[in-house]
N, CA, C and O atoms as a CHARMM CRD file, in Angstrom:
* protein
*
  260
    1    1 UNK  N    -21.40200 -20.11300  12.28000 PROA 1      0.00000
    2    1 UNK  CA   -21.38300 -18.74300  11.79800 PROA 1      0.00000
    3    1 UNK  C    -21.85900 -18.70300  10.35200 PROA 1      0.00000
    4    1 UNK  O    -21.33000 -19.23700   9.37700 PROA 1      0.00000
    5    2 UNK  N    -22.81200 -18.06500  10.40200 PROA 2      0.00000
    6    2 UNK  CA   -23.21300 -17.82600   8.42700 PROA 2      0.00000
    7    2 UNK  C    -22.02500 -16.86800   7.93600 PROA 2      0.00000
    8    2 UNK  O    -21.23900 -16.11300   8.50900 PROA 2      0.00000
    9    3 UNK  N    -22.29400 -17.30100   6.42500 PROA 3      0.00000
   10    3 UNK  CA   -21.37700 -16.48700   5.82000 PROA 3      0.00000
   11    3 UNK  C    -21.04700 -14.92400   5.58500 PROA 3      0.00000
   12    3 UNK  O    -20.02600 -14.30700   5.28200 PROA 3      0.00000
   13    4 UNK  N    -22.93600 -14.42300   5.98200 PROA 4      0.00000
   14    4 UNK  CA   -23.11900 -12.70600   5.35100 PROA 4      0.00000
   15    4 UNK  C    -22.33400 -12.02500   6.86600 PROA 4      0.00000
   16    4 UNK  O    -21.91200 -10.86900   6.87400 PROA 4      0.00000
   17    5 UNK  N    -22.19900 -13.27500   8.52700 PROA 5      0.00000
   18    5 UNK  CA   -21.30300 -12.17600   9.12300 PROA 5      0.00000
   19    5 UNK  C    -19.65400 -12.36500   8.66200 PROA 5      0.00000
   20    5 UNK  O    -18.76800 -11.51300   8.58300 PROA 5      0.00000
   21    6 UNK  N    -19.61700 -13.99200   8.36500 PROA 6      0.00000
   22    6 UNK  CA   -18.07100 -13.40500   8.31200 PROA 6      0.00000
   23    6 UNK  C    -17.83400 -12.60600   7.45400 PROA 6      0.00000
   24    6 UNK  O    -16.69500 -12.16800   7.61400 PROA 6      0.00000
   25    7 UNK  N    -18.50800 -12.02500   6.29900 PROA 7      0.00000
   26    7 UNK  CA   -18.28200 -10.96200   4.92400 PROA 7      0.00000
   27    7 UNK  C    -18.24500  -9.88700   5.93900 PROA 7      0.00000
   28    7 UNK  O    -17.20700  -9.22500   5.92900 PROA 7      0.00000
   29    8 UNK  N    -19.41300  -9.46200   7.08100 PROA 8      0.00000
   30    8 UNK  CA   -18.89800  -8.46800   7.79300 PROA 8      0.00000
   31    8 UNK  C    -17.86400  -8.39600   8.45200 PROA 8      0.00000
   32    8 UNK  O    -17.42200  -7.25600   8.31200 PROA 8      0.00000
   33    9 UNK  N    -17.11100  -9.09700   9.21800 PROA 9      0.00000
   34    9 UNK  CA   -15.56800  -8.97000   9.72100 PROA 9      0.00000
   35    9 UNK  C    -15.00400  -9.06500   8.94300 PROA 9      0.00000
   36    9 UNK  O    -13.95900  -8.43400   8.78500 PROA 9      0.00000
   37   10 UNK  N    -15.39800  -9.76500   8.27000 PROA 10     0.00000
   38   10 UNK  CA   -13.70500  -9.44500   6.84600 PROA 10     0.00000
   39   10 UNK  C    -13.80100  -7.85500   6.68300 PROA 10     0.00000
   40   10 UNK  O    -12.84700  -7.11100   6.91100 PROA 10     0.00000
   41   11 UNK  N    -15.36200  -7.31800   6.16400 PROA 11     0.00000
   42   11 UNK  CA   -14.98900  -6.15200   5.41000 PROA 11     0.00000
   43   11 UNK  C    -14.63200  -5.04200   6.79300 PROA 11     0.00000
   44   11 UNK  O    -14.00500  -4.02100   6.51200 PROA 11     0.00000
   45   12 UNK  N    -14.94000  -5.21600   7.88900 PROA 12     0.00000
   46   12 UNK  CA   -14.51000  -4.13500   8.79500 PROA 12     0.00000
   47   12 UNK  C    -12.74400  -5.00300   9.23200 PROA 12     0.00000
   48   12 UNK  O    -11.85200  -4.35600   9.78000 PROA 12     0.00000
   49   13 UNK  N    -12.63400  -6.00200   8.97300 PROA 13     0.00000
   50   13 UNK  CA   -10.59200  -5.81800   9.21400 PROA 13     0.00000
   51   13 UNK  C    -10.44500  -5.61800   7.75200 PROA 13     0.00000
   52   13 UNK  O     -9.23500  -5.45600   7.59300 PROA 13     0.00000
   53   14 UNK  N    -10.99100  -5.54900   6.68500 PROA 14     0.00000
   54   14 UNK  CA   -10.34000  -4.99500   5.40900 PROA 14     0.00000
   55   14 UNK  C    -10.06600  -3.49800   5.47600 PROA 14     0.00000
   56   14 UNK  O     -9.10300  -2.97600   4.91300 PROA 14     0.00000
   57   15 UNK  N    -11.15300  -2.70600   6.34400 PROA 15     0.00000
   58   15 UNK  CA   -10.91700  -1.46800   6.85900 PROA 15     0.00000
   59   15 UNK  C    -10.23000  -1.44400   7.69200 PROA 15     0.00000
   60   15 UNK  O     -9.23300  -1.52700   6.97500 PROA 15     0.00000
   61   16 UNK  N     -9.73700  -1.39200   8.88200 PROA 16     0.00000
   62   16 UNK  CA    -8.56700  -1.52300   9.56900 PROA 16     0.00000
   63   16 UNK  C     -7.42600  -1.91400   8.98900 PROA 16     0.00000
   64   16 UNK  O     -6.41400  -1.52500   9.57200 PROA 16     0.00000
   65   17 UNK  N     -7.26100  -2.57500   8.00500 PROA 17     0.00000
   66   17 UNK  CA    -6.02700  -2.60900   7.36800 PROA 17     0.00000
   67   17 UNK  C     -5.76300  -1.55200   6.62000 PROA 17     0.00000
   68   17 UNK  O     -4.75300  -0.85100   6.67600 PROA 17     0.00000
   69   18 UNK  N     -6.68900  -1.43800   5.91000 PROA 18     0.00000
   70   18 UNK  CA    -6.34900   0.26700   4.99400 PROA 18     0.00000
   71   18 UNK  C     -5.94500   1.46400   5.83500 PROA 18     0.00000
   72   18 UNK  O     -5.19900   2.35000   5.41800 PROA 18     0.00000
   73   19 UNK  N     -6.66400   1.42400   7.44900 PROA 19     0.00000
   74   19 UNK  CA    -6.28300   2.12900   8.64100 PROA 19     0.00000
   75   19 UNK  C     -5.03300   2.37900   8.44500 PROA 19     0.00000
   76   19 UNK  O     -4.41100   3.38500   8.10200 PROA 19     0.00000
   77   20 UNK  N     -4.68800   1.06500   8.77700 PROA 20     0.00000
   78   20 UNK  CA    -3.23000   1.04800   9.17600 PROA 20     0.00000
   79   20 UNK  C     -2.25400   1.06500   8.05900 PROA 20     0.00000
   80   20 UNK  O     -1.12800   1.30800   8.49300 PROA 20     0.00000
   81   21 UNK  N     -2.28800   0.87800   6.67300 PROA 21     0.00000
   82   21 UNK  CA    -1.65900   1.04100   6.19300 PROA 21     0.00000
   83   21 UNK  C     -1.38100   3.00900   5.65200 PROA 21     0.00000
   84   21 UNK  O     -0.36400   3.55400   5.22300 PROA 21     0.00000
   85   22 UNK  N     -2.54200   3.48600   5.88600 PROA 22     0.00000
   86   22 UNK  CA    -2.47600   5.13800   5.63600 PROA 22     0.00000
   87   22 UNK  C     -1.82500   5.46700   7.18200 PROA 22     0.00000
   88   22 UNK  O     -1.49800   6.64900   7.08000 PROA 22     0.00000
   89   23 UNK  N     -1.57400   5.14700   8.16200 PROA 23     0.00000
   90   23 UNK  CA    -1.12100   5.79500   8.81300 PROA 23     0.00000
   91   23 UNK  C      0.70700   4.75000   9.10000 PROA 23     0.00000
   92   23 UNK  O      1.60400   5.13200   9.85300 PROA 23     0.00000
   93   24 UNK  N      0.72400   3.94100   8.55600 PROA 24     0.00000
   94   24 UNK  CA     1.91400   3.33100   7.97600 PROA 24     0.00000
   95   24 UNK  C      2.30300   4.66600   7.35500 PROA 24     0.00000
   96   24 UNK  O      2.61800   5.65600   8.01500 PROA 24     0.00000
   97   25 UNK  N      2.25400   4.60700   6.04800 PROA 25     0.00000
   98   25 UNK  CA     2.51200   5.41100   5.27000 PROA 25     0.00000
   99   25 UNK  C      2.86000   6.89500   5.56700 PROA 25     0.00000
  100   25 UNK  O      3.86200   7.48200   5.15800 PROA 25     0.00000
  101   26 UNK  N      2.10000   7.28900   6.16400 PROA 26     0.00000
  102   26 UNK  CA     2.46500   8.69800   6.92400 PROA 26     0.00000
  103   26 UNK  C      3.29300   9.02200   7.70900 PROA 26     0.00000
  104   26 UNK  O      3.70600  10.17000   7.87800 PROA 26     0.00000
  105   27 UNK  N      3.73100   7.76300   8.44800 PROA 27     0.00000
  106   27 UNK  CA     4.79900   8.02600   9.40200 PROA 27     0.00000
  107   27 UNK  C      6.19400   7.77700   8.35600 PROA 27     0.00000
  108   27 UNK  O      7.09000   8.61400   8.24800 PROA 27     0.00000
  109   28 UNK  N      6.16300   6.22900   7.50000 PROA 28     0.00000
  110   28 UNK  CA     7.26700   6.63200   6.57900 PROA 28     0.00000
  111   28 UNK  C      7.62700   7.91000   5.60400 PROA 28     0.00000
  112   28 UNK  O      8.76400   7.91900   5.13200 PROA 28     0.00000
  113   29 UNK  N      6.83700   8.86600   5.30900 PROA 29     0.00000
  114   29 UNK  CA     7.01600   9.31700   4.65600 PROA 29     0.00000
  115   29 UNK  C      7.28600  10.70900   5.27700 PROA 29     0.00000
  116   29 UNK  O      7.26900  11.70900   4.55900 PROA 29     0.00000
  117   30 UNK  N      7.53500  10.78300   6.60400 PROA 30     0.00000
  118   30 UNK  CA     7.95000  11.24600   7.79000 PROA 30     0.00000
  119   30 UNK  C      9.67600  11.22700   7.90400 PROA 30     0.00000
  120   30 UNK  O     10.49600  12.01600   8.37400 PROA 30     0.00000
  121   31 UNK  N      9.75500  10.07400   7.30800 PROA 31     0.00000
  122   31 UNK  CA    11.61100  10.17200   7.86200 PROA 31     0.00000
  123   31 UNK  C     12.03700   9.55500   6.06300 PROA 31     0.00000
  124   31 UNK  O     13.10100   9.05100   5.70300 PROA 31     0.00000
  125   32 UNK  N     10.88200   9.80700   5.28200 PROA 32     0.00000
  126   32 UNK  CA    11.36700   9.90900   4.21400 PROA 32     0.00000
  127   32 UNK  C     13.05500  10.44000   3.53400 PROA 32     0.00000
  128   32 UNK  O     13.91900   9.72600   3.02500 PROA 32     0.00000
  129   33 UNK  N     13.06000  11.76700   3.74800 PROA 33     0.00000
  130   33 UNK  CA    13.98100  12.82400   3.69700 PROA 33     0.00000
  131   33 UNK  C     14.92800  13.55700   5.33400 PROA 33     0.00000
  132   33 UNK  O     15.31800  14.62100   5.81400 PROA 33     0.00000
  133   34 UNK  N     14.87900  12.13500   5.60000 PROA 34     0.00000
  134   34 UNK  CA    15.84900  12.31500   7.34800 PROA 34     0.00000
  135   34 UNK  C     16.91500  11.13900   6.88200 PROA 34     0.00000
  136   34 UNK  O     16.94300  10.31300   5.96900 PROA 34     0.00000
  137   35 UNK  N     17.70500  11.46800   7.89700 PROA 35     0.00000
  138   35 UNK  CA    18.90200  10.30600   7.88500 PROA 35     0.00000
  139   35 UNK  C     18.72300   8.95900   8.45800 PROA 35     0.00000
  140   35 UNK  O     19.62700   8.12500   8.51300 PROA 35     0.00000
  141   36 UNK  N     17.04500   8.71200   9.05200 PROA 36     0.00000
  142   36 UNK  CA    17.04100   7.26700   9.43000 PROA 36     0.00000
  143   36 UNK  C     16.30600   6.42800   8.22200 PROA 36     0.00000
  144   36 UNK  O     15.14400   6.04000   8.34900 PROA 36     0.00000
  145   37 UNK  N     17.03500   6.19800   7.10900 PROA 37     0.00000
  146   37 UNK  CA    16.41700   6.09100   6.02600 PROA 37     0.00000
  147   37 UNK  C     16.15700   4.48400   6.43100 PROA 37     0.00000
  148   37 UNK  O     15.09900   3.99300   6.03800 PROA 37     0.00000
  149   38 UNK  N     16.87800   3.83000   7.03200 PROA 38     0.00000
  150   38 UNK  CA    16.32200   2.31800   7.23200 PROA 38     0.00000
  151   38 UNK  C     15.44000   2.40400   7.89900 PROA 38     0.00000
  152   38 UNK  O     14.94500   1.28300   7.78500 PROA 38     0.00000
  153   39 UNK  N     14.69700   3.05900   8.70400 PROA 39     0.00000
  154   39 UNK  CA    13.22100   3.25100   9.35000 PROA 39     0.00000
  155   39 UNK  C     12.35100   3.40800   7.95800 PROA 39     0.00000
  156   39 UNK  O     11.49900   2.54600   7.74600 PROA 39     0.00000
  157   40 UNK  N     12.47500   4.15500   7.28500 PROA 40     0.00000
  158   40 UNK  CA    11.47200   4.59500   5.86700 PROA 40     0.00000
  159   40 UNK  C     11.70100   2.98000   5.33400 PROA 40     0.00000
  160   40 UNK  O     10.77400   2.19900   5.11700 PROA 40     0.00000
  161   41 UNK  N     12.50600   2.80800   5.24600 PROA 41     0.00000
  162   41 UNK  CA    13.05900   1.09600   4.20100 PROA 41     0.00000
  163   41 UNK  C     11.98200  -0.02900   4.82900 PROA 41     0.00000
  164   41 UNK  O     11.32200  -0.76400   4.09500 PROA 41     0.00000
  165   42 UNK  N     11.90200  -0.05500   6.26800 PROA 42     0.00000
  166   42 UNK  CA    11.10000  -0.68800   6.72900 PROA 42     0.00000
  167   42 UNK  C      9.87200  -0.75600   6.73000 PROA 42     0.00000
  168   42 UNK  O      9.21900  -1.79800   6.67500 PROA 42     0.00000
  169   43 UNK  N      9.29600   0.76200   6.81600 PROA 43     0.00000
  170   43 UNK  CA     7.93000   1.23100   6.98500 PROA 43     0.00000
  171   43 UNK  C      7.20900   0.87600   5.70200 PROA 43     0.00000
  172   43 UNK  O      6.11600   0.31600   5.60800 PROA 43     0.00000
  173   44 UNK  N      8.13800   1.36500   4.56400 PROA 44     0.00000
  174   44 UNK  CA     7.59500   1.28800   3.38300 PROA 44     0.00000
  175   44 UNK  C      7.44100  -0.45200   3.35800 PROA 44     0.00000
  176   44 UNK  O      6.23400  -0.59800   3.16300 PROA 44     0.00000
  177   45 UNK  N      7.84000  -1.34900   3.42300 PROA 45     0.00000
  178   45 UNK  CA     8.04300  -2.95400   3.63800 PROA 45     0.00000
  179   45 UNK  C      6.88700  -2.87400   4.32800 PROA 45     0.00000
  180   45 UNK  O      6.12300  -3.43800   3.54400 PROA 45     0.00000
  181   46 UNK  N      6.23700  -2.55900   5.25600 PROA 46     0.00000
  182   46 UNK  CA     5.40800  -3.19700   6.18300 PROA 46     0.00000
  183   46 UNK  C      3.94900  -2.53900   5.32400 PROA 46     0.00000
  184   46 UNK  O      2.81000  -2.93700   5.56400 PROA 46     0.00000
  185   47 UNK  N      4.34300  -1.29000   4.13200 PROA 47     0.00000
  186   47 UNK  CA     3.25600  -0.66100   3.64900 PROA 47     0.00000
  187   47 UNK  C      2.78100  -1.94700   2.86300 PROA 47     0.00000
  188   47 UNK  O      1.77200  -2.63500   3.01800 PROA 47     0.00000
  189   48 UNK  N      3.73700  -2.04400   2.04900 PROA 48     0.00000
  190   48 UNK  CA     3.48500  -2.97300   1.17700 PROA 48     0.00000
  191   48 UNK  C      2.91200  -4.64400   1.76200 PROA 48     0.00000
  192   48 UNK  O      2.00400  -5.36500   1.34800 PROA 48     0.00000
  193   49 UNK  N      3.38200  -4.72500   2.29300 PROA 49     0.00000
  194   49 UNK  CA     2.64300  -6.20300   3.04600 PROA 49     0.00000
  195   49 UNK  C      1.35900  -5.68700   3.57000 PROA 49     0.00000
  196   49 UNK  O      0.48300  -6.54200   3.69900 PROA 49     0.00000
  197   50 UNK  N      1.06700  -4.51000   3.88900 PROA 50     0.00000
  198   50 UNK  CA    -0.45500  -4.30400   4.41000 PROA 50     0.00000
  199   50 UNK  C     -1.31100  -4.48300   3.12500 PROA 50     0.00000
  200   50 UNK  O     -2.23300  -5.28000   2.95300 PROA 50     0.00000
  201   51 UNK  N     -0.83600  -3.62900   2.31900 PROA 51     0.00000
  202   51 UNK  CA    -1.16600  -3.83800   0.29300 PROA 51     0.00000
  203   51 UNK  C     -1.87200  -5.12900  -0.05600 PROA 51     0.00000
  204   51 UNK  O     -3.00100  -5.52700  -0.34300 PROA 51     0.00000
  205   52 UNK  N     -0.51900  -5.63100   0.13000 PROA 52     0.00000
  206   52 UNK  CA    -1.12000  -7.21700  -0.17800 PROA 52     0.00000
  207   52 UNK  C     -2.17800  -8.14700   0.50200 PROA 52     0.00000
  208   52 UNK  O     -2.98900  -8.97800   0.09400 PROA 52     0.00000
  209   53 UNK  N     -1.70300  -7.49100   2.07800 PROA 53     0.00000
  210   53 UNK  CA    -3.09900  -8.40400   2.85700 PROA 53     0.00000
  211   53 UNK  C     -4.00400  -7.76000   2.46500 PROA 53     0.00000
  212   53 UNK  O     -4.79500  -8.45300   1.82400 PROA 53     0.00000
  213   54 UNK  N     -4.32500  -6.55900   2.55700 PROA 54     0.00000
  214   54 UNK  CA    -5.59200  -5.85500   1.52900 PROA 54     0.00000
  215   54 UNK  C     -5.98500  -6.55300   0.34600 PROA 54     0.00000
  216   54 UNK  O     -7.17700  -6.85800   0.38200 PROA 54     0.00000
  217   55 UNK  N     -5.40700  -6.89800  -0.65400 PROA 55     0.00000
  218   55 UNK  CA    -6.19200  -7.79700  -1.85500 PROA 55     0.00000
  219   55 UNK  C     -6.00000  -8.92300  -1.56000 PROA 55     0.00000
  220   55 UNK  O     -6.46800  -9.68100  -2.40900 PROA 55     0.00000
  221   56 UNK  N     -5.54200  -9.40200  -0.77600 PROA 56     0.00000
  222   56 UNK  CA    -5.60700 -10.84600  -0.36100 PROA 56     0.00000
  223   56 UNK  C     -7.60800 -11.09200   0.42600 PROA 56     0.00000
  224   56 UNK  O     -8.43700 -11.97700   0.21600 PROA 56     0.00000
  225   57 UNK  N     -7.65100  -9.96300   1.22000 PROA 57     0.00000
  226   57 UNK  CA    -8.81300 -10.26400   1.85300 PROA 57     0.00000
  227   57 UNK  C    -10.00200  -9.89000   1.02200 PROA 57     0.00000
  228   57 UNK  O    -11.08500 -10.40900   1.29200 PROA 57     0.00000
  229   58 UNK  N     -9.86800  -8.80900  -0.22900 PROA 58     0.00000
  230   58 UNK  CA   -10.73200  -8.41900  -1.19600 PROA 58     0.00000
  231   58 UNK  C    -10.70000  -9.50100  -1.92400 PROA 58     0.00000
  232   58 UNK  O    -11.85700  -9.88200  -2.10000 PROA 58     0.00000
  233   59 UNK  N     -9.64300 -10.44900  -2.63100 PROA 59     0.00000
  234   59 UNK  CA    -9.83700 -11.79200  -2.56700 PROA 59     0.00000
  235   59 UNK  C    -11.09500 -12.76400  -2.09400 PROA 59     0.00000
  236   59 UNK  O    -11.99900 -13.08800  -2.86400 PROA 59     0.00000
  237   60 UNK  N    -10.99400 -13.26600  -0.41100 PROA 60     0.00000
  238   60 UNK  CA   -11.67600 -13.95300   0.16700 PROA 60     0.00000
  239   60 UNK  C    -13.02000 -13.43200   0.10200 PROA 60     0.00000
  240   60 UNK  O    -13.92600 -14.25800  -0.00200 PROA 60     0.00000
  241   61 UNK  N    -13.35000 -12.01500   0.15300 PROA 61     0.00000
  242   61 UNK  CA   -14.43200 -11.86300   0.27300 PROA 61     0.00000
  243   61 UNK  C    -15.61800 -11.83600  -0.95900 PROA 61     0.00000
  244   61 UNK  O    -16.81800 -12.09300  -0.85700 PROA 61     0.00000
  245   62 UNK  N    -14.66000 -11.34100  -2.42400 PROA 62     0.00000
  246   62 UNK  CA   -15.05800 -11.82800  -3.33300 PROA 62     0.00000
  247   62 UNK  C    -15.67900 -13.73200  -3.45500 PROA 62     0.00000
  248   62 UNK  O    -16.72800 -14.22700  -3.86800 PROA 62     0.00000
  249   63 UNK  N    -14.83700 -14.12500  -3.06200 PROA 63     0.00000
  250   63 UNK  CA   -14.97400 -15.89400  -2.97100 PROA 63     0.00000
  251   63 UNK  C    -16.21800 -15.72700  -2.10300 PROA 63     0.00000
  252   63 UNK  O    -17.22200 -16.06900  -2.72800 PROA 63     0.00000
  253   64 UNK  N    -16.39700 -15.43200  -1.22500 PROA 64     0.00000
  254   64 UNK  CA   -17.45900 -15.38300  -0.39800 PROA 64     0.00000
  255   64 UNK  C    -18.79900 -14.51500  -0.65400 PROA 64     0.00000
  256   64 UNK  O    -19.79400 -14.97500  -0.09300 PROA 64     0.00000
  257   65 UNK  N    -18.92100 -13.75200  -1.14200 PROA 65     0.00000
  258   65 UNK  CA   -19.76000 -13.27200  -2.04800 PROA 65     0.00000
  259   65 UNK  C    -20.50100 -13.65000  -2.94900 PROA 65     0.00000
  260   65 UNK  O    -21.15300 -12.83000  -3.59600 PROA 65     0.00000
């Protein structure tokens, strides 16, 4: 595999992660102001780990670049 495709799968799952982290986000911020606040506690947790795999892979692809 050359490198200019894996820069393309990285950068289309770097998009799918941002996917998923905006619609993460939307659903926590959904039961934000409800009484299942450990659902929001979680969601927001899983926002943030999407976060990070996000500059983790803006990372690699920089390196690869």
């Amino acid at each position: 595999m050359s490198t200019s495709s894996d820069i393309a799968e990285l950068s289309t799952v770097r998009t799918q992660v941002e996917d998923l982290t905006e619609r993460t986000l939307e659903v926590a911020q959904r039961y934000d102001d409800t009484s299942d606040s450990a659902v929001t506690t979680e969601l927001f947790a899983a926002e943030r780990a999407l976060v990070s795999a996000s500059r983790a892979l803006d990372r690699a692809l920089a390196l690869l670049a």
